[in-house]
Structure formats: C-alpha cells, structure tokens
C-alpha positions in Angstrom: -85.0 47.8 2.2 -87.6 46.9 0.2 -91.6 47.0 1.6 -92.6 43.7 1.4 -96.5 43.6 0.9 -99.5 41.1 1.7 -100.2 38.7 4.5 -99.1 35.7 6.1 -101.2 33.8 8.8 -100.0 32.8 12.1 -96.8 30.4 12.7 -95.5 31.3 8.5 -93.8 34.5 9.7 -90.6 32.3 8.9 -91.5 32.1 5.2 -92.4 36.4 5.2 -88.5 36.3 7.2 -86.8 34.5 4.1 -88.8 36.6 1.9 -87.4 39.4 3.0 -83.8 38.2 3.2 -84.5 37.5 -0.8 -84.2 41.4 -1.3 -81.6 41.6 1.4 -79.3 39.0 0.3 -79.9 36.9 -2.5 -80.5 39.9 -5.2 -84.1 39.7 -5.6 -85.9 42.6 -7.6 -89.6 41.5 -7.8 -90.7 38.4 -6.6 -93.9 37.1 -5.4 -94.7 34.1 -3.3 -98.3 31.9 -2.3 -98.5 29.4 -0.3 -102.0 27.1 0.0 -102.8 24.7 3.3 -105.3 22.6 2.9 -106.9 24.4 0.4 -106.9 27.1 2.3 -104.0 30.4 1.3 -101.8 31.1 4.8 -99.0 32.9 2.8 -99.4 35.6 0.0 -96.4 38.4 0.0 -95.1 39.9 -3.0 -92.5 43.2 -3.2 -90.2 44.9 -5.2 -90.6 46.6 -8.6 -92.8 44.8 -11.4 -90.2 45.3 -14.0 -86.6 43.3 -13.2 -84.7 45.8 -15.3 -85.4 48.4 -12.8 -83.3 48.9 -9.6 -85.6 47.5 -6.8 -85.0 50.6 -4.6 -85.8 53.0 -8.0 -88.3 55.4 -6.4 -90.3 55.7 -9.3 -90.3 52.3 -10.7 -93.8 50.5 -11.0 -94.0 48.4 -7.9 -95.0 45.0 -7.7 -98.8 44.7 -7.1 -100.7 41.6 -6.4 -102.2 40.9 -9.4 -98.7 41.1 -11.1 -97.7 38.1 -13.7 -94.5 37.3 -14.9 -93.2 34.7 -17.6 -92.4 31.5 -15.5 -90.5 29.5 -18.4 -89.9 26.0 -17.4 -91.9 26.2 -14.2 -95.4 26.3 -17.5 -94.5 22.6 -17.7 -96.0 21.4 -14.4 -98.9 23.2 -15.4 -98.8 21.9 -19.1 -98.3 18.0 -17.8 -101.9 17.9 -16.3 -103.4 18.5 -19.8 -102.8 15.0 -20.5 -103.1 13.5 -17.5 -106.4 14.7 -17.1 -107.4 13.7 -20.3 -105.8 9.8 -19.6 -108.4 10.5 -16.3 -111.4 11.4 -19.1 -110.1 8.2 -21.0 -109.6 10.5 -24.1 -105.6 9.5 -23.9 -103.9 6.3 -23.3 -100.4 7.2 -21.8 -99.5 3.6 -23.0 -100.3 4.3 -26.5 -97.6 4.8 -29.3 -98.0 8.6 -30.1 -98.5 7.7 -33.4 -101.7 6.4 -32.7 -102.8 10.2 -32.5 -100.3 11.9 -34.7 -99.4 9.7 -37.9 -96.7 11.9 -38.6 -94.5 11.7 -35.5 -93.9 7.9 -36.8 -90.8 9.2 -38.9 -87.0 8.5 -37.9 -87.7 5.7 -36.1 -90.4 6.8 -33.2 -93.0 4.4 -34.2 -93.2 3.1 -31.1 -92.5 6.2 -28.8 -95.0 6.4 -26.5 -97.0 8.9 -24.7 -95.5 8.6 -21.8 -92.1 8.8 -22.9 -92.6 12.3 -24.1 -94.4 13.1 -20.5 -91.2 11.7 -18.6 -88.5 13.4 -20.7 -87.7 9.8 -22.6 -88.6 10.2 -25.8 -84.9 11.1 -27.1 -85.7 14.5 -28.8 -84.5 17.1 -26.5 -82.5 18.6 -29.7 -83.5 19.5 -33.3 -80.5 19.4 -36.0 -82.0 23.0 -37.3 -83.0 25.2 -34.6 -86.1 27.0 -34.6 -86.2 31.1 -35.1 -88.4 32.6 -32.4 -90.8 33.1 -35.0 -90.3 30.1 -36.3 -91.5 28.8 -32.4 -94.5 30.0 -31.8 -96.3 29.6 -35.1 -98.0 26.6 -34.4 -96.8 24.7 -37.0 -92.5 24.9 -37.7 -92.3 23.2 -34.2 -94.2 19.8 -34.1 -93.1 19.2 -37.9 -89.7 19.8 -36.6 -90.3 17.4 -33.9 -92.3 15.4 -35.9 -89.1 14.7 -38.5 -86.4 14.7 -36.0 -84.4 11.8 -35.5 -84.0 10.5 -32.0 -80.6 11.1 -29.9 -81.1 7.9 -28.0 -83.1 4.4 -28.0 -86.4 6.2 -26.9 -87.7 4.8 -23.1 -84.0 3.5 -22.5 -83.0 6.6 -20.3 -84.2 10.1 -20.1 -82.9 13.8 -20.8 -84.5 16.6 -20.2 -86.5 18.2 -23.4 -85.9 22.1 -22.1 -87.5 23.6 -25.5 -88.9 20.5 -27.7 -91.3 19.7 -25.0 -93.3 22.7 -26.5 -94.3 21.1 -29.9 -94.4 17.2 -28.4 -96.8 18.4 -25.8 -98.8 20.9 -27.7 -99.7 18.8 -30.6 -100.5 15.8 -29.1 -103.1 17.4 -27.1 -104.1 19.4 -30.4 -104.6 15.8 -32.2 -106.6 14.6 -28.9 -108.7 17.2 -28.7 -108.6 19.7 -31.4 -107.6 22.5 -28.8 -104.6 24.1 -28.4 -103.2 23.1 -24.9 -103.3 27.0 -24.2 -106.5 26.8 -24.9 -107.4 23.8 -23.2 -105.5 25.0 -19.9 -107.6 28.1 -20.4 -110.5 26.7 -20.6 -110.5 23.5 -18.2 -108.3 25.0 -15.9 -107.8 28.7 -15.3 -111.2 30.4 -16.1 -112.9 27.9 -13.4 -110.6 28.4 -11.0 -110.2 31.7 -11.2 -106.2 31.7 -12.2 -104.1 34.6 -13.6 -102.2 31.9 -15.6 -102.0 31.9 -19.5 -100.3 29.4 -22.2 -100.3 32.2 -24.8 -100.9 35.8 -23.2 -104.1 37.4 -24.4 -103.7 40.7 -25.2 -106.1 42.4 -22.4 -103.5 40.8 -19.8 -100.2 42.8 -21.5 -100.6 45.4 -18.9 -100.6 42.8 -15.9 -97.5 41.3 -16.5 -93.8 42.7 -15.9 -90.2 42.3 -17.4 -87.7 40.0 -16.8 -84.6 41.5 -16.1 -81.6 40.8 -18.4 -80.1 37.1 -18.6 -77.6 35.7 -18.5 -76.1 33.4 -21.3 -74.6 30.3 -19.4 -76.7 29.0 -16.5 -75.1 27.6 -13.6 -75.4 24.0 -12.9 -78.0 23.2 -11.1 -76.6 22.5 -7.3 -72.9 21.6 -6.5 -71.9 17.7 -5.2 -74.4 16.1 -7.6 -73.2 12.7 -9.4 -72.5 13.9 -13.4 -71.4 11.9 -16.4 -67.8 12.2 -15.9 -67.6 12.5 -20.0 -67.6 16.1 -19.7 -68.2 18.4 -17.0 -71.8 20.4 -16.5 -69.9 24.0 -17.0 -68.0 22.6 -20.1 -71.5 20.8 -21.7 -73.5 24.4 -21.8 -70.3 26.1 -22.8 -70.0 23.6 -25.9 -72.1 24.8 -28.4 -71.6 21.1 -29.9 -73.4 19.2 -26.7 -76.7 17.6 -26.4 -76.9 20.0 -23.1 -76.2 23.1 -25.3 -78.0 21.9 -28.3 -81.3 21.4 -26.2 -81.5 25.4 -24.7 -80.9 26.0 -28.4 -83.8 24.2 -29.8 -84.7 27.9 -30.1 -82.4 30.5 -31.9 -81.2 32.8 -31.3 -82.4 32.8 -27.9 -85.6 34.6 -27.9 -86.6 38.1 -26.4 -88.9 37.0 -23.4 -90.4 40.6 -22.7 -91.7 40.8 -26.5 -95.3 40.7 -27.2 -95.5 38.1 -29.6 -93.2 35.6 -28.2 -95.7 36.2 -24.8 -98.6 35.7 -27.0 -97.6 32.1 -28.6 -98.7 28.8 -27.0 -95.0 27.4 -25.5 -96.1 25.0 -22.9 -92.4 24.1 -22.1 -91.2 27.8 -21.3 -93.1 30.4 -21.9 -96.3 30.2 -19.4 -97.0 33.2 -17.5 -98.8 33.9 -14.3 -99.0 34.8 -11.0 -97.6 32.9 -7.6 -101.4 33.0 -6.1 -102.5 31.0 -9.4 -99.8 28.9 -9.5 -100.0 27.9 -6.0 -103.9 27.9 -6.2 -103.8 25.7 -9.4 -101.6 22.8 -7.8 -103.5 22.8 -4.4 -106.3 22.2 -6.6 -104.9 19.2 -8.1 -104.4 17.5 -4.5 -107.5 18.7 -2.8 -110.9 21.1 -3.1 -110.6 24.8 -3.0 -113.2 26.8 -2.0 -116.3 24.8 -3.6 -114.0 23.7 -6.4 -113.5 20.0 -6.7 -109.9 18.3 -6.8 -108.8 18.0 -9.9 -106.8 14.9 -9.7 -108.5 11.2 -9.1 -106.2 9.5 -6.2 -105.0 7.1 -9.3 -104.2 10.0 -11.8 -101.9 12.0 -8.4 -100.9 8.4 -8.0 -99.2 9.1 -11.8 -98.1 12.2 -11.9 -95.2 11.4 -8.9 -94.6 7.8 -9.7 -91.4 8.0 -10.7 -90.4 7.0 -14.4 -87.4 8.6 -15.0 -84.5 8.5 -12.3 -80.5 8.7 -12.6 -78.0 10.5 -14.7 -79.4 13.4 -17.4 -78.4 13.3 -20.9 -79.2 16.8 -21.1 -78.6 17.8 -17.4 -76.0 15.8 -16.8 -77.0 15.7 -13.0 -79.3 13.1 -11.3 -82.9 14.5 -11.9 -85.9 12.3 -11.0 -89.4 12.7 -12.8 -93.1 11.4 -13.0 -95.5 11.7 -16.0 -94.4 15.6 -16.5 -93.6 16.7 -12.9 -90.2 17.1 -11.5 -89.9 14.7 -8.4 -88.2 15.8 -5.0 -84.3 15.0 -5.1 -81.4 16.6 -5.0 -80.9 18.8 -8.1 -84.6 20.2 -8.0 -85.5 19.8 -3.6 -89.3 20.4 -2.8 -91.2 20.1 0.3 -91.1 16.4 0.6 -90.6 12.7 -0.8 -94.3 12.7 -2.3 -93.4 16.2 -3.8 -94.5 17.1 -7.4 -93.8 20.2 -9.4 -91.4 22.1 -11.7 -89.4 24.6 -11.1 -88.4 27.5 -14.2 -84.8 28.2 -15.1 -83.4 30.7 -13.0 -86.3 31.6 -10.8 -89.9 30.4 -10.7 -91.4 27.1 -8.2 -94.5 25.8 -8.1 -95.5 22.3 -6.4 -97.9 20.6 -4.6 -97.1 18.3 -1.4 -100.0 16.2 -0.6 -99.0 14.1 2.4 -98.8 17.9 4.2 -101.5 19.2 1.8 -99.1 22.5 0.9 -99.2 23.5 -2.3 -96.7 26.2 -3.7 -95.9 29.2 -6.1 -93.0 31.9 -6.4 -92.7 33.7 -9.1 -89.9 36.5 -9.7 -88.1 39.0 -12.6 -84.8 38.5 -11.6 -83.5 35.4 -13.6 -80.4 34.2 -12.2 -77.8 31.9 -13.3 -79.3 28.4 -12.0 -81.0 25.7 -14.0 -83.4 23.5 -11.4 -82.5 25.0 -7.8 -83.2 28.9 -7.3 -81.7 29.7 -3.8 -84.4 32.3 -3.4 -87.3 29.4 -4.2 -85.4 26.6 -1.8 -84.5 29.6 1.0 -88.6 30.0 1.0 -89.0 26.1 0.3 -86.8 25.5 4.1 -89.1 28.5 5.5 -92.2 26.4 4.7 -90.5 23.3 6.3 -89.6 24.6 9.3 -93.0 25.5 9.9 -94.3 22.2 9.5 -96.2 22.3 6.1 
C-alpha cells in the first residue's frame, strides 16, 4: 500500500478514499491532488514515488513530496488560454481581430482573416504541419510560429473545430509575443505565478530541475478518449491514431519524433500547448484564482472575461478527435469526452493524466497532477474517480 500524505478537511474524506484506490486499483505511481473551496484549500494529498519509472512500492525510490512538479502536457493550455484573455480584459487584444492584425506574417495560405479567437477555440484549421517539427526544432522559439505562420489550412477556418494538440504552442506563443513583446512563459511568470505564489512554469528555469520528477514510459497509441461517444463514422478513433496518414495522427506528430519529456531542454522551452509543468496545489490555486480572491489576492477574471472563457464556441464532432468535444475561448467545457465538476465547468485536462479546472457556480477549483501517463487522451480514470469524489461531497 502506498502512504498517502497531506490533509483533507472534514466531509472530503471521499476524495482522500479515491485517492487511495488510485495506487490500489487504477495503477497510479505518483500523483498529487488539490482541491480549493471558496478560495480556501480543503484537499491537498499527494503519494507515491516522484519519479514514474520507479516501482511505487521501491523502498528506496525518492518519494513524492509536496513541493513535487511534474510535466502536465496538455493540461499547460488551460493555464496558457488566460494569457490572452486577460490581455482582451486589459484591452491590449481584440479576440475579434484577424491575427494578422498583430502578426503580418500569419496572413499566408489563405488565413487573412483567421481570427484570434479561432485559434483560442481550436478553429483555426492548423492542428497539422506538412513538415513536422524536430524537438529541437520546437522549442527554439522561432521554427514553430514560421511553421505555423506558412502552413496551409486543413479546413475553411471558423467553419468547425479540431483540436490543435502540438500547433497550439507556436499560434499561442507568438501572438502573445507580438502583443506584448513577452514570451507567454514569461508573461504567465510574471502576471501570474510569482504573485500568486505558484510552482507553475512555461519553460522550467533551471533552479526548479531538482523539484520536478519523471514521467514514467509512454505509451505510443493513446486510447480514445471514453467509449459510447458519437465519432465520424469515416474511420474509427483506434484506426485515425494508428494511421500515420490522418489528420488525428498528423496533429500528435506536429512534433517528431516524439520528444523525450524528462530531458532538460525540452523542459526548459516555452510550449504552452504541452509542456507546462507544475504542481497540483498551483494548479488548483491558479484556477480558484481566476473565479474568486485567494488569500488577499484579487480574482483574476472580470465576471465578462469568466463569462468568455466557458461560453461555448466550438461544440460537435472533432476533426482531430474524432469524438464530440465542446470548448470556450481556450478551456475545455464539461461534456462527455472530457467530464468536470459541472455544466459551468472550465478547464483542461493533459493526455494521459493531469486535470485542472475551476467550477464557479460551487466555487471548487481543481488540480491532479501524476507520473504515470496512461493510455487516455481527454478522460484519465484516476482524474474523473477523484472528479466523482469531489461530487459526491457536494463541491
């Protein structure tokens, strides 16, 4: 059995229960979970070993601790989205705007008239690149928004939506960079984590190495993301990532070959789409702040900017999923292939592991972070087995 650490406060023993059964039953190896009320932390646990290539009951392992970070892949674009909607709030960005208006160059192929918010709801119709990146290639600051910036777009962009897995990196990151001469590392650094207090980097700085553990081995194919949902009935979800030929393929591949997530340098570059890392304390402590005050801190959010962030814009079929995904202005939505706490639910999970999201009509706010990839894509069973725990205790 592994010694599950930390506190929970009265009535969210249910949430330390499924916590537990994580290690038990669902394979967990290190794993960490926060959850805010109000502002206000009422669940912090975390166990196992820090490193998910070690055995969980290896007696001489590093154990988890609770300052431990780990990489949090897709779950960094939650975290990314606010950039710009916080900068809309500032009136430095118009989400209506063509993002040409800020980056001349993205007008090529036919995206003149792509707009910012198209890229913030997964509509912009570049979720692949005809020439993968190398890894190196992807975090130099420089091969990925020219790749972008040239690309030609699978679909009419705003007609329909498909998820941008890898490309959402170099959309995100150099629009902000054109808004505000920052880096959106830097920016999230800056605005966001050093004044809150948040173990949570877009490009690890090298003083935080130590902190952070390694991700167990993954696996090639993920699983699709929850059985009975609707798919294009073109071809199947297992098929579309088997086929190295298909847009679902194609957009995991925006990167290759796949990059090595515990290396240093692929930690240190600035990949807002997949490659944030941080804690479950400062993820669940950055999205309670975006719904409400936390200790002296002020929301982050303006009722009309959370009023964005989980209006829905994009709804239905995937072209890259190819399962019914539902998304606001960067955040995943509540449905079926990614569930959250409730219908005003905003978030994002991370490929084969990592939740964080914010429900504001019960003021929870939400983080688990863990080593042990498994084969999922949107709907970790560990995440929704803590996600039913929170539930059944009422928020």
């Amino acid at each position: 059995m592994v010694d599950v650490q930390g506190t929970v406060e009265d009535g969210y023993e249910p949430v330390r229960d499924a916590f537990e059964a994580n290690f038990a039953r669902r394979g967990e190896r290190g794993a960490a979970v926060t959850v805010y009320k109000d502002g206000r932390k009422v669940v912090d646990l975390w166990g196992g070993t820090k490193d998910g290539d070690a055995a969980p009951d290896d007696a001489v392992a590093a154990r988890w601790e609770p300052g431990t970070a780990q990489i949090v892949r897709s779950a960094t674009k939650g975290i990314a989205a606010t950039v710009p909607l916080l900068l809309h709030q500032r009136g430095q960005l118009d989400l209506d705007a063509p993002v040409g208006t800020y980056w001349p160059e993205f007008k090529a192929a036919g995206k003149d008239r792509v707009l910012v918010r198209h890229l913030l709801a997964h509509r912009a119709g570049l979720p692949v690149l005809d020439t993968p990146l190398t890894p190196a290639q992807a975090v130099d600051g420089v091969s990925g928004p020219a790749a972008v910036a040239a690309q030609a777009p699978s679909w009419t962009p705003g007609t329909d939506h498909g998820y941008h897995a890898q490309t959402y990196s170099w959309l995100l990151g150099e629009l902000v960079l054109r808004v505000t001469g920052r880096t959106l590392g830097a920016w999230v650094a800056e605005e966001i984590s050093q004044p809150l207090g948040l173990d949570l980097w877009i490009g690890l700085p090298d003083e935080a190495r130590p902190r952070v553990g390694r991700l167990a081995p993954v696996e090639a194919a993920p699983r699709p993301a929850s059985a009975g949902l609707r798919v294009r009935p073109k071809q199947s979800v297992a098929d579309a990532y088997a086929d190295p030929s298909s847009l679902t393929s194609r957009a995991f591949a925006a990167i290759s070959p796949a990059p090595d997530e515990n290396d240093d340098a692929y930690r240190a570059g600035e990949l807002p789409a997949s490659a944030g890392i941080a804690t479950a304390a400062a993820l669940a402590r950055a999205y309670a702040a975006l719904i409400g005050p936390v200790d002296g801190h002020p929301r982050l959010f303006a009722p009309a900017t959370l009023t964005l962030a989980r209006t829905e814009e994009s709804a239905g079929p995937d072209r890259t999923l190819l399962v019914n995904t539902r998304f606001g202005l960067g955040f995943m939505l509540h449905g079926p292939a990614s569930p959250l706490l409730g219908p005003g639910s905003f978030g994002h999970p991370g490929r084969g592991g990592a939740l964080a999201f914010a429900d504001p009509e019960s003021g929870v706010a939400f983080g688990y972070v863990t080593n042990g990839m498994q084969r999922n894509v949107t709907a970790d069973p560990r995440a929704q087995a803590l996600v039913r725990a929170v539930a059944a205790v009422g928020g």
